[in-house]
C-alpha positions as CSV (number, residue, x, y, z in Angstrom):
1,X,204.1,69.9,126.2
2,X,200.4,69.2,125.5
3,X,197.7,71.5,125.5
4,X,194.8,71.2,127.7
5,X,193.0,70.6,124.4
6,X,195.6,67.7,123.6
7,X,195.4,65.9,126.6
8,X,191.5,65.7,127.1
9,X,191.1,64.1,123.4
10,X,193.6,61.3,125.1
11,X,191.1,60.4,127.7
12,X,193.1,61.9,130.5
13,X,191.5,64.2,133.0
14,X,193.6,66.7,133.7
15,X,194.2,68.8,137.1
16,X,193.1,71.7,135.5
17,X,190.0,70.2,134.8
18,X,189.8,68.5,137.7
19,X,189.7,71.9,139.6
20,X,187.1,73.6,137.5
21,X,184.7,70.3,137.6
22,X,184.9,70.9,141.7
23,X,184.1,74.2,141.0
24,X,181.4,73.6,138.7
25,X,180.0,70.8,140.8
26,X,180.2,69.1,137.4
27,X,181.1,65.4,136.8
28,X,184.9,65.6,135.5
29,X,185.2,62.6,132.6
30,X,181.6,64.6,131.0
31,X,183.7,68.1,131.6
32,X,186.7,66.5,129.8
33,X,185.0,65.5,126.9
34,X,183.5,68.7,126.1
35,X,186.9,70.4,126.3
36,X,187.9,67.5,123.7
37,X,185.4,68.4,121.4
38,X,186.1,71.9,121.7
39,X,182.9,72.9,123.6
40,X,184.9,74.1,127.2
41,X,187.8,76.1,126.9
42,X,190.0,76.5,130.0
43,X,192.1,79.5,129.2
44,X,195.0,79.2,131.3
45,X,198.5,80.1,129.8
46,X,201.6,77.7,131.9
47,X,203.1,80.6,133.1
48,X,199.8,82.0,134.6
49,X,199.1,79.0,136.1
50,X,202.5,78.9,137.6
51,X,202.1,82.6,139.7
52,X,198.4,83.0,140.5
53,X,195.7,82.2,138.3
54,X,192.7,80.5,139.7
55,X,191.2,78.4,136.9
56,X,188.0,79.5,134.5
57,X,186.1,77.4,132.4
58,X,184.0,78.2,129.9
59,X,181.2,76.3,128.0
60,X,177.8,75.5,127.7
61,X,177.9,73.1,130.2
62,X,179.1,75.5,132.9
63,X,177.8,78.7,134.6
64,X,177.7,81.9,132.0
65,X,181.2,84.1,133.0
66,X,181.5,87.9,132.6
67,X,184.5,89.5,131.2
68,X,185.5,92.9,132.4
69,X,187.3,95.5,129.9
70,X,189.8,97.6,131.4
71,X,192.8,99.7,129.6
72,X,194.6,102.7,129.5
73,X,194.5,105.1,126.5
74,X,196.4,107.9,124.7
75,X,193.9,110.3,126.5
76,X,194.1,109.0,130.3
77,X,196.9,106.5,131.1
78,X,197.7,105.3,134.6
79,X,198.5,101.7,135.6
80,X,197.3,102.4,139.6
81,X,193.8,103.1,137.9
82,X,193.9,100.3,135.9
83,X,194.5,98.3,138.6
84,X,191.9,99.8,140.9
85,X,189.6,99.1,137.7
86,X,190.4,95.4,137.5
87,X,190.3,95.2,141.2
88,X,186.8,96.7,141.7
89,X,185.9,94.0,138.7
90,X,187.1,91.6,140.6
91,X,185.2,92.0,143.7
92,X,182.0,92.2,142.2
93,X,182.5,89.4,140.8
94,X,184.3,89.3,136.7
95,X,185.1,85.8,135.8
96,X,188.2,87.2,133.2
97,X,189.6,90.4,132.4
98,X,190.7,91.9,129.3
99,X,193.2,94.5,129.1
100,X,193.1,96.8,126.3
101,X,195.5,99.3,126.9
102,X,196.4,101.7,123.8
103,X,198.3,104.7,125.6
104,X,201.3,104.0,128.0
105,X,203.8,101.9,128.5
106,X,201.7,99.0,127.2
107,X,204.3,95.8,128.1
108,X,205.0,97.4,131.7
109,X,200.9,97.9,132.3
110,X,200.4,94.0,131.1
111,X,203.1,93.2,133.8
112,X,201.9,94.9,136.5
113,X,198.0,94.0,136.1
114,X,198.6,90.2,135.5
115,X,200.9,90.0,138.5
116,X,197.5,91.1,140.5
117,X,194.9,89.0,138.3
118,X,194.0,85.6,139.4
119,X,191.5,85.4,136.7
120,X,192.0,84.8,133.2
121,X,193.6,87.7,131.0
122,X,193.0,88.5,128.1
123,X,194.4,91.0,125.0
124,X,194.3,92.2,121.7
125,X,197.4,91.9,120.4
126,X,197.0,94.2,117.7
127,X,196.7,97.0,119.4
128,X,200.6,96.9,120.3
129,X,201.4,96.1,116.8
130,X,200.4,99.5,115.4
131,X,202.1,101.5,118.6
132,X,204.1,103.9,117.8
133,X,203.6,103.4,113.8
134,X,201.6,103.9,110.9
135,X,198.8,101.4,110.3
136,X,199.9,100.8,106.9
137,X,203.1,99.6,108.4
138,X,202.4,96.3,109.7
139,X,204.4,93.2,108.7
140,X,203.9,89.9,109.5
141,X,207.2,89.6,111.8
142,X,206.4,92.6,114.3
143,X,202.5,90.7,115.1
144,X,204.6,87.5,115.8
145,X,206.8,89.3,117.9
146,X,204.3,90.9,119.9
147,X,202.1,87.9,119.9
148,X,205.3,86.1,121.0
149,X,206.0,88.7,123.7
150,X,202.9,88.9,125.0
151,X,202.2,84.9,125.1
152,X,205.5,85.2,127.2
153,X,204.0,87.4,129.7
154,X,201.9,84.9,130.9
155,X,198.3,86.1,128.7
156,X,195.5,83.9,128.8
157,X,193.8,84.7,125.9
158,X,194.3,86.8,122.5
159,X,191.9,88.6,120.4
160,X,192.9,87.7,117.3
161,X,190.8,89.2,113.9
162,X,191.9,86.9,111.3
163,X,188.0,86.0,109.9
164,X,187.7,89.6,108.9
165,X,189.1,89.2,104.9
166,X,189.4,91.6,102.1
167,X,186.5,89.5,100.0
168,X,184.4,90.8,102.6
169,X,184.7,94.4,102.7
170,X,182.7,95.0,99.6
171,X,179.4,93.9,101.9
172,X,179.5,96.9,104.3
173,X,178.7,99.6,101.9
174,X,175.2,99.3,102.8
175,X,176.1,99.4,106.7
176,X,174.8,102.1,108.8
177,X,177.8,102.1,111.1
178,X,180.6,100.2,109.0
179,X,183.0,98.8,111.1
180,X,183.0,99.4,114.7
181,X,185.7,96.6,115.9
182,X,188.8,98.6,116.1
183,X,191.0,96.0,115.3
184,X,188.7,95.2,112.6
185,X,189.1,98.8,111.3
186,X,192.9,98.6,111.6
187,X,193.0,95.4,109.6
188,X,190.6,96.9,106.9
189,X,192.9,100.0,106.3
190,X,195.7,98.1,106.2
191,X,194.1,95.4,103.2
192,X,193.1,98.4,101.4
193,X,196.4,99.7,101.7
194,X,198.8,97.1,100.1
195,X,195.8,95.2,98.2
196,X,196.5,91.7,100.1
197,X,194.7,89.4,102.4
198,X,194.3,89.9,106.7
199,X,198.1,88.9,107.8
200,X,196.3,87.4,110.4
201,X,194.3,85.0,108.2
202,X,197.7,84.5,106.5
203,X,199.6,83.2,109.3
204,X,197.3,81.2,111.3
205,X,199.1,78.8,111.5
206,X,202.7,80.6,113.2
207,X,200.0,81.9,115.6
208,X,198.5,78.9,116.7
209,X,202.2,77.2,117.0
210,X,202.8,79.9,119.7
211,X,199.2,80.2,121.0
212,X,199.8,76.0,121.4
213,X,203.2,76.1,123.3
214,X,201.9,78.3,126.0
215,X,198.4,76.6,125.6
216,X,196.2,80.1,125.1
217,X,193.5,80.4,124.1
218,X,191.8,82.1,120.9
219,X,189.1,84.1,121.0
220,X,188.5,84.6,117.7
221,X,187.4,88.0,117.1
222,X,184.4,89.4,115.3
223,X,185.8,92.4,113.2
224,X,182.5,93.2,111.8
225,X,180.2,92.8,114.0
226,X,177.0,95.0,113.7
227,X,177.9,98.2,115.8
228,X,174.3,99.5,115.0
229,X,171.0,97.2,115.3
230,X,170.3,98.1,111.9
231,X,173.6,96.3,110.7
232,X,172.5,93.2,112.6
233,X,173.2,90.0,110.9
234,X,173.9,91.2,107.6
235,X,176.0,89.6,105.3
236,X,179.1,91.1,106.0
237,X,179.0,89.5,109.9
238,X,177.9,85.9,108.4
239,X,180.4,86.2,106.1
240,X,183.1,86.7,108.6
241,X,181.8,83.9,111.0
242,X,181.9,81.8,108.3
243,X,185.7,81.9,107.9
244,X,185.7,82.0,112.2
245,X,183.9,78.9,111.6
246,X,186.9,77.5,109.4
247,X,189.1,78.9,111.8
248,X,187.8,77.1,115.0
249,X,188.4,74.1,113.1
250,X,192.2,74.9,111.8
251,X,192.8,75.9,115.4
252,X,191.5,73.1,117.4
253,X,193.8,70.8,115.3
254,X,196.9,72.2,115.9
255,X,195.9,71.4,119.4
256,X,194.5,75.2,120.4
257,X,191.2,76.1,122.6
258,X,188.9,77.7,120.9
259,X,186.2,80.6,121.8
260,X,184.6,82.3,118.8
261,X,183.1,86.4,119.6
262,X,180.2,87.5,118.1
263,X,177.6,90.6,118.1
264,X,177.5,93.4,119.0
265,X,174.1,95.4,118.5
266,X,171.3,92.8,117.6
267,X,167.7,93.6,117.6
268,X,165.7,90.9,120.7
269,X,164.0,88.7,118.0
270,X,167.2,88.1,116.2
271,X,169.1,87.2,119.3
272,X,168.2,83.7,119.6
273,X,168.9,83.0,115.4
274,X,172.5,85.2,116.5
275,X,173.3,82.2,118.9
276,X,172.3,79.2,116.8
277,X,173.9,79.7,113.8
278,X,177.0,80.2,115.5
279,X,176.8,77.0,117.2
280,X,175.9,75.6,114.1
281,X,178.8,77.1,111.8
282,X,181.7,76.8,114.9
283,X,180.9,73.5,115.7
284,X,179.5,74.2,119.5
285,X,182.7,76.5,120.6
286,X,181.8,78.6,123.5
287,X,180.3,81.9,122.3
288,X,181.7,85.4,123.6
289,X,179.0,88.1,123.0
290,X,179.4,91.6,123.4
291,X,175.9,92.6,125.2
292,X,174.5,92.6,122.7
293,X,172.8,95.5,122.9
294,X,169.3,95.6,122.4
295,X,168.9,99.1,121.1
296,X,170.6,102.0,120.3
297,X,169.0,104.9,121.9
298,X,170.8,104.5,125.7
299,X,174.1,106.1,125.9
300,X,174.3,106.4,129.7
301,X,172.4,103.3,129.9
302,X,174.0,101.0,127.7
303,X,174.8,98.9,130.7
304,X,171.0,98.7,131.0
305,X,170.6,97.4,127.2
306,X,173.1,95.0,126.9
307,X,172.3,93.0,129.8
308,X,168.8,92.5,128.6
309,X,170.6,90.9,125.7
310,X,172.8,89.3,127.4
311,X,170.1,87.2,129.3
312,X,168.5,86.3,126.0
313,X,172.3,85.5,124.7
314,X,173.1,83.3,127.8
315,X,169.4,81.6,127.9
316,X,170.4,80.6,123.7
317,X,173.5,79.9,123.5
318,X,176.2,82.0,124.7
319,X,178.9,81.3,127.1
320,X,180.6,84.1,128.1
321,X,179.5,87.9,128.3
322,X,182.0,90.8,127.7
323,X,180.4,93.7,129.9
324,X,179.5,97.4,128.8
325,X,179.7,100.0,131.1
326,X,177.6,103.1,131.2
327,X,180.4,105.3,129.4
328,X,179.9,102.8,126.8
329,X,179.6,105.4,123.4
330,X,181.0,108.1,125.7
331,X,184.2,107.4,127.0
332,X,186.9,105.3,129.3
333,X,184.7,104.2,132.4
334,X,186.1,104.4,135.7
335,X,186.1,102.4,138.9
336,X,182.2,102.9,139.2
337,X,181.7,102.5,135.9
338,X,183.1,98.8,136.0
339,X,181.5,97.9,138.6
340,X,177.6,98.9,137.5
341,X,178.8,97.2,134.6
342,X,179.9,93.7,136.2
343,X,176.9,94.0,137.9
344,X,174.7,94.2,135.0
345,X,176.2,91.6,133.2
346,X,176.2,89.3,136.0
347,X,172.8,89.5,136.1
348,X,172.2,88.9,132.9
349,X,174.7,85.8,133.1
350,X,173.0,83.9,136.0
351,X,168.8,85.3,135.1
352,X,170.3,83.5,131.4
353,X,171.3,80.4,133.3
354,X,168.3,80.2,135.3
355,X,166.4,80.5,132.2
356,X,167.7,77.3,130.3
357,X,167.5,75.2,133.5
358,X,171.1,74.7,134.7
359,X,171.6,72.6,137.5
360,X,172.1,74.8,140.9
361,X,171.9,77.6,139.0
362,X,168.7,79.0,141.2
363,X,169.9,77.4,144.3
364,X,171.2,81.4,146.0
365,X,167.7,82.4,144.4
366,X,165.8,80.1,146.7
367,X,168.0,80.7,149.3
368,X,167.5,84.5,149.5
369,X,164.2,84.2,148.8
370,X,163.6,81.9,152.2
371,X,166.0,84.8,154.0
372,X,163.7,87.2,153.2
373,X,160.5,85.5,153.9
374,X,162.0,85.3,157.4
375,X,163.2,88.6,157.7
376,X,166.6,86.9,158.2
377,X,168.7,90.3,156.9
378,X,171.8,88.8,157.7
379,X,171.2,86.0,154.7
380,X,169.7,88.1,152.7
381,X,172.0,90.7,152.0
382,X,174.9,88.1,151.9
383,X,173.3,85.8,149.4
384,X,172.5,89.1,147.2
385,X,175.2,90.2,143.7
386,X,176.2,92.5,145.1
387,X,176.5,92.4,149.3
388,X,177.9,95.7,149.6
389,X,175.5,97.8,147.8
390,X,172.6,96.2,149.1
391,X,173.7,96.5,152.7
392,X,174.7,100.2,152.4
393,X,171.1,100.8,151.0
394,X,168.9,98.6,153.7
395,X,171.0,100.3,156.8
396,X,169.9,103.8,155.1
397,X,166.3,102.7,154.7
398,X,166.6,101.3,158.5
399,X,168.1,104.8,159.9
400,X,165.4,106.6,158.0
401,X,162.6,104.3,160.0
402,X,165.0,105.3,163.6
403,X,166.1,101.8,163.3
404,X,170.2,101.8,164.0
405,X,170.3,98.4,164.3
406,X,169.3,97.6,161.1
407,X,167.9,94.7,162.4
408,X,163.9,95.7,162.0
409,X,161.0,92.4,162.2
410,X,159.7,94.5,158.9
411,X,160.6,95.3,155.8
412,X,162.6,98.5,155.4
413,X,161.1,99.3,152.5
414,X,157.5,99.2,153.3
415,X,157.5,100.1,157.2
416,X,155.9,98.0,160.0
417,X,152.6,99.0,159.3
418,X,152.7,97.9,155.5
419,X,154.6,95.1,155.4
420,X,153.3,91.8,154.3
421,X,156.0,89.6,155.0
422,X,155.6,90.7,158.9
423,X,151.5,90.3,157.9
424,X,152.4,86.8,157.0
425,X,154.0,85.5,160.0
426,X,151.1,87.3,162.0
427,X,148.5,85.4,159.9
428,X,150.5,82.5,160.4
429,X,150.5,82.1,163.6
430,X,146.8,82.9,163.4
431,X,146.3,80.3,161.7
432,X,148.3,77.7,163.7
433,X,146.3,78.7,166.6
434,X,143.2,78.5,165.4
435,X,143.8,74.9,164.0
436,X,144.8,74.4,167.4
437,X,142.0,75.7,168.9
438,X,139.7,73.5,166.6
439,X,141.2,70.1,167.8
């Protein structure tokens, strides 16, 4: 069968394109040609679609989406948390979830969480190569397999670190932080080891035949990018989005979507430079940033840091956030954890599509804004990001004034005395009596 990919280069608009072109409130034969050209990816493996997934895309063209990382671990490993994880993702609003899950029983975790995710998935695929042996052990035939296994599953998207090459490791001795990419790291042990090129990078093409019969997507992974803003756009990351560059191209002509991930820790001024040249070496594929973060001196707070990058990201160029949470540095995050971070990014995403003018994309501003210029609560709080919160904290606010009703003609944050959206209405109907007055 063809890939999405395959059939929009034909001229045919697809339903799946169809679908996300209603959602986008987009015109369909423009959103078709950008998936042609490899500038929308719709990652939607044929099984997925087949059980629950309600389609994603992901592009320039379209609204910035937020991915949510979730994942068990050798330290804490539960699939019910998992799945409360991904859940309280989902309800805050994550356009894709990741799973990367390195403790448990990793192909029964998978199962379970993608028969509850009606969002794209997403893996790393490497991670379940090097269960339960030795780095150093890794031959080409267990990735396929696992690659094979998963793709069979029903996973939307793979991880794969195949621009990360052994030509390249000689550039990171002047790093601060080396590599921070575990799959990267993995990779770089494993080059070191045997003294031969990133399998990955060797068998492209096997992976792209499998990635293509399921039609997933890649997101090709950036195994060095700068874990430290000091390490920002060095050689070593250029190098490697160089060959990601090559890649994108390789891919796309064996008929496979395409989404390129970048930094990472990145300094504000260099943010904008970060965006171009990737659209510039990967021919316009959507770009999947990590944050970035904007600085390094937050743990606790990272959440806070990588969404101001993520603004800048999303206002030059990028297409798709990866969230960080505030355990980000510290640990796994847990169901609150995920959510402050969705949140974050999700402001980041639509202040970034504000920013570079995207059609509708202030519309709920304006319509919020209007809500509360009429002290109409009701709108307000349902047009907010986050409904829930925002009620929770106005009816405490409203208590605290010996409103129960929560349904004050005055701000509950100022009181009736102070409040100047109350002050406006009063001098507005001042004013409209006076000009009455006058005729």
């Amino acid at each position: 069968m063809p890939t999405q990919l395959e059939i929009a280069r034909t001229g045919v608009i697809s339903d799946e394109v169809k679908f996300v072109a209603d959602v986008e409130n987009v015109d369909a034969e423009m959103l078709r040609n950008e998936v042609a050209v490899g500038r929308v990816v719709i990652p939607a493996n044929r099984l997925h679609i087949e059980s629950n997934l309600k389609l994603v895309g992901i592009g320039r063209m379209l609204t910035t989406k937020v991915n949510a990382n979730i994942g068990a671990s050798s330290v804490r490993s539960s699939v019910e948390v998992e799945i409360e994880k991904m859940n309280t993702a989902l309800e805050v609003g994550a356009d894709a979830i990741m799973d990367l899950s390195t403790g448990g029983n990793l192909d029964e975790t998978r199962k379970k969480l993608l028969a509850a995710c009606h969002v794209p998935f997403g893996t790393v695929p490497i991670y379940q190569v090097i269960e339960g042996r030795d780095v150093e052990d890794i031959d080409e035939e267990t990735i396929l397999n696992v690659v094979a296994a998963q793709a069979a599953q029903g996973v939307d998207f793979f991880t794969i670190h195949a621009g990360l090459l052994r030509e390249h490791l000689p550039l990171l001795e002047s790093r601060v932080a080396g590599i921070v990419s575990r799959g990267g790291a993995l990779l770089a042990k494993w080059m070191l080891y045997h003294n031969k090129q990133n399998p990955f990078y060797d068998m492209f093409d096997d992976l792209c035949d499998i990635m293509a019969e399921y039609d997933i997507c890649f997101s090709l992974g950036d195994g060095l990018r700068p874990g430290a803003i000091a390490d920002a756009t060095d050689q070593a990351q250029i190098a490697e989005l160089r060959t990601l560059g090559e890649l994108t191209q390789r891919a796309q002509e064996k008929g496979c979507q395409v989404m390129v991930e970048g930094p990472g820790h990145v300094p504000f001024d260099q943010i904008r430079h970060n965006m171009e040249i990737q659209q510039e070496i990967c021919s316009g594929a959507p770009f999947y940033v990590l944050g970035p973060l904007v600085t390094d001196i937050a743990p606790g707070y990272d959440h806070i840091t990588s969404a101001i990058g993520g603004t800048a990201a999303a206002c030059y160029g990028a297409s798709f956030l990866c969230y960080v949470t505030p355990k980000e540095h510290l640990g796994l995050p847990d169901a609150d954890d995920v959510r402050a971070g969705v949140i974050a990014s999700k402001i980041a995403a639509h202040a970034g599509d504000i920013a570079r003018g995207l059609k509708g994309a202030a519309d709920r501003d304006a319509r919020l804004s209007a809500a509360r210029a009429n002290l109409d609560w009701q709108t307000h709080l349902a047009e907010s990001l986050d409904p829930k919160t925002a009620e929770r904290m106005h009816i405490e606010a409203c208590r605290e004034m010996g409103d129960e009703q929560s349904s004050a003609d005055y701000c509950s944050m100022c009181g009736k005395a102070w409040c100047s959206v109350r002050i406006n209405k009063e001098i507005r109907r001042a004013a409209k009596q006076q000009d009455a007055a006058n005729v």
